[in-house]
C-alpha positions as CSV (number, residue, x, y, z in Angstrom):
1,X,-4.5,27.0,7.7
2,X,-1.5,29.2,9.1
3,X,1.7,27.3,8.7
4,X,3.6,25.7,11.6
5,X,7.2,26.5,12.6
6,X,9.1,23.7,13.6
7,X,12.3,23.8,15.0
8,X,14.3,20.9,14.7
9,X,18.1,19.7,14.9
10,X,20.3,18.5,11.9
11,X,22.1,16.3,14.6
12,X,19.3,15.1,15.6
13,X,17.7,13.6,12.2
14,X,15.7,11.2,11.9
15,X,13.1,12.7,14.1
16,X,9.7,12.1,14.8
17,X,7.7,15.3,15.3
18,X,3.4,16.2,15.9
19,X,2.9,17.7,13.1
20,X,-0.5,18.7,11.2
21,X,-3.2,16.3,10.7
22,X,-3.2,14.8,7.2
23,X,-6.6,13.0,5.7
24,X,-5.7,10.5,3.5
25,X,-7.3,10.3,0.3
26,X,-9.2,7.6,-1.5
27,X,-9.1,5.3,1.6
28,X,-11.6,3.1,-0.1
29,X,-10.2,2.4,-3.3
30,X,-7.3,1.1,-0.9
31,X,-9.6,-1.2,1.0
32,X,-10.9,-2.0,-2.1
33,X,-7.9,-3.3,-3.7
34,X,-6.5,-4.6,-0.5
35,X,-10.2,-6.7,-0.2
36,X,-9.5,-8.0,-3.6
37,X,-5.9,-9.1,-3.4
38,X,-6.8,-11.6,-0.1
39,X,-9.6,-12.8,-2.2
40,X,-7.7,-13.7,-5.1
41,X,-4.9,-15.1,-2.3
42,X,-7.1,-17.2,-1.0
43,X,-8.9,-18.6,-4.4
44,X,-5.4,-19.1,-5.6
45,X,-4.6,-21.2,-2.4
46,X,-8.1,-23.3,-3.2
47,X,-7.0,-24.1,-6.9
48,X,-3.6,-25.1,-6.0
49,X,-4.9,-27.3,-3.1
50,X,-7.1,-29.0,-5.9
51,X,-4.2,-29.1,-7.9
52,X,-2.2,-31.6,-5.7
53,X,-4.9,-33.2,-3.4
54,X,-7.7,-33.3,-6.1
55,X,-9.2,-36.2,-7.5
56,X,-8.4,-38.4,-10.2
57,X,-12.1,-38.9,-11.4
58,X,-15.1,-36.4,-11.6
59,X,-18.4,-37.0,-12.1
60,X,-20.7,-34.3,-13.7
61,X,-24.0,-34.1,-13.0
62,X,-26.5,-33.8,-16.6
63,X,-27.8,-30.5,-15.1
64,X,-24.3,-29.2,-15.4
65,X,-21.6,-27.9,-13.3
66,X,-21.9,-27.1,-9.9
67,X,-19.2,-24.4,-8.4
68,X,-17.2,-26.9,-6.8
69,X,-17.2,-29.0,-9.8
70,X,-16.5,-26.0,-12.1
71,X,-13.5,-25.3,-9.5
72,X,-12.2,-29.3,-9.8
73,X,-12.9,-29.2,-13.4
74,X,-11.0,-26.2,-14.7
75,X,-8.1,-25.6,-11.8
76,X,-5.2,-24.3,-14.1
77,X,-7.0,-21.4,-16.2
78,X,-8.6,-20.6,-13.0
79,X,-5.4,-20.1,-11.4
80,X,-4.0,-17.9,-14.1
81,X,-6.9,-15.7,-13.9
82,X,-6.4,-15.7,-10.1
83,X,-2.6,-14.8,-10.4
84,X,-3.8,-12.0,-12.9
85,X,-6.4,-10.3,-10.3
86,X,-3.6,-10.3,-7.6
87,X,-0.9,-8.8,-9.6
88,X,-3.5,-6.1,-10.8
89,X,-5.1,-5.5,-7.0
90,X,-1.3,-5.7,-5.5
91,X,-0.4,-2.8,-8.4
92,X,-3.4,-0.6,-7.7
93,X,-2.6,-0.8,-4.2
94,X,0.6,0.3,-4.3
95,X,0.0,3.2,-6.8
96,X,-2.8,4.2,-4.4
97,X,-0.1,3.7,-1.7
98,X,2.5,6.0,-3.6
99,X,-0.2,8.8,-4.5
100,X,-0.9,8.6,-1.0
101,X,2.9,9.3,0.1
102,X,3.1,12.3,-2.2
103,X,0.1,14.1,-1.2
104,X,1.2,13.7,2.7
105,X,4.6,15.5,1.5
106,X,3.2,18.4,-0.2
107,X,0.5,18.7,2.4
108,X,3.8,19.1,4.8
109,X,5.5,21.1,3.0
110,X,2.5,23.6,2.3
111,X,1.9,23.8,5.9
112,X,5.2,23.6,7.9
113,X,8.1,25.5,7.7
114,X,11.4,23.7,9.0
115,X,14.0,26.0,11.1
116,X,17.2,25.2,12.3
117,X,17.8,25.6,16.0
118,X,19.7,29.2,15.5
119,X,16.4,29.6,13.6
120,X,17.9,30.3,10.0
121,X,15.5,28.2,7.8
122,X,16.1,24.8,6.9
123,X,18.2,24.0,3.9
124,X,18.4,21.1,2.1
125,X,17.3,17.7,1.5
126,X,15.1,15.6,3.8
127,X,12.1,13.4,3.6
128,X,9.1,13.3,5.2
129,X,6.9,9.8,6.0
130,X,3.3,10.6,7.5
131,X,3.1,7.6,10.4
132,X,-0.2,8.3,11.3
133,X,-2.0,10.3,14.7
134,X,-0.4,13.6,13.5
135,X,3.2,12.5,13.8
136,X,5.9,12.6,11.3
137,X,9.2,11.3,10.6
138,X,11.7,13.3,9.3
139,X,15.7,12.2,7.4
140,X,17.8,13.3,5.7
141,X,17.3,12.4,1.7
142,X,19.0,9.6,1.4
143,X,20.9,9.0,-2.4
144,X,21.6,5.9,-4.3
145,X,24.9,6.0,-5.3
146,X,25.9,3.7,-8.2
């Protein structure tokens, strides 16, 4: 792929450009994760509803447990195992997220070349956010000062 010469205004920053297409990678894994984190939401939200509206007796049948009774029975451990599987889904979601946000920068900087409007090249600092539908936002780096 040739690369693209953008001509943009420093006065004018942030800017949302069309830029290059970017295919993100491992969309699945993110789905994935993301699938997993609602689940463990909304088992979390079952066990805690047991928790407070549950009832004060339980009756076990000689067979053994059934789900629901395995889910009155044992409410606490199963919400710390819960809590667990969301705070590992939520992480491995937003490392995906993060690898994700690098690529798209180094896929735009491979492929476009900033110039300023009197055409000398672009100097300095500025970061790039891939929104989606070819389009780009570009600022100015912004620095924590402490």
């Amino acid at each position: 792929m040739q690369e693209l010469l953008i001509t943009i205004d420093l006065n004018e920053l942030p800017m949302i450009i069309d830029g290059p297409e970017f295919k993100e990678g491992l969309p699945i894994l993110r789905r994935i994760a993301l699938f997993i984190m609602a689940l463990s939401f909304l088992l979390f939200f079952v066990e805690f509803v047991v928790i407070i509206f549950g009832p004060d007796k339980i009756y076990v049948s000689a067979e053994g447990m059934t789900i629901v009774e395995f889910l009155i029975v044992y409410p606490g451990p199963l919400i710390g195992i819960w809590l667990l599987l969301l705070l590992a889904s939520e992480r491995a979601h937003s490392a995906l997220q993060n690898e994700t946000r690098k690529e798209s920068v180094s896929y735009f900087q491979r492929n476009v070349k900033l110039v300023n409007k009197d055409l000398s090249d672009f100097v300095g600092d500025f970061s790039v956010e891939y929104l989606g539908n070819m389009r780009w936002k570009i600022d100015h780096m912004r620095y924590e000062t402490s």
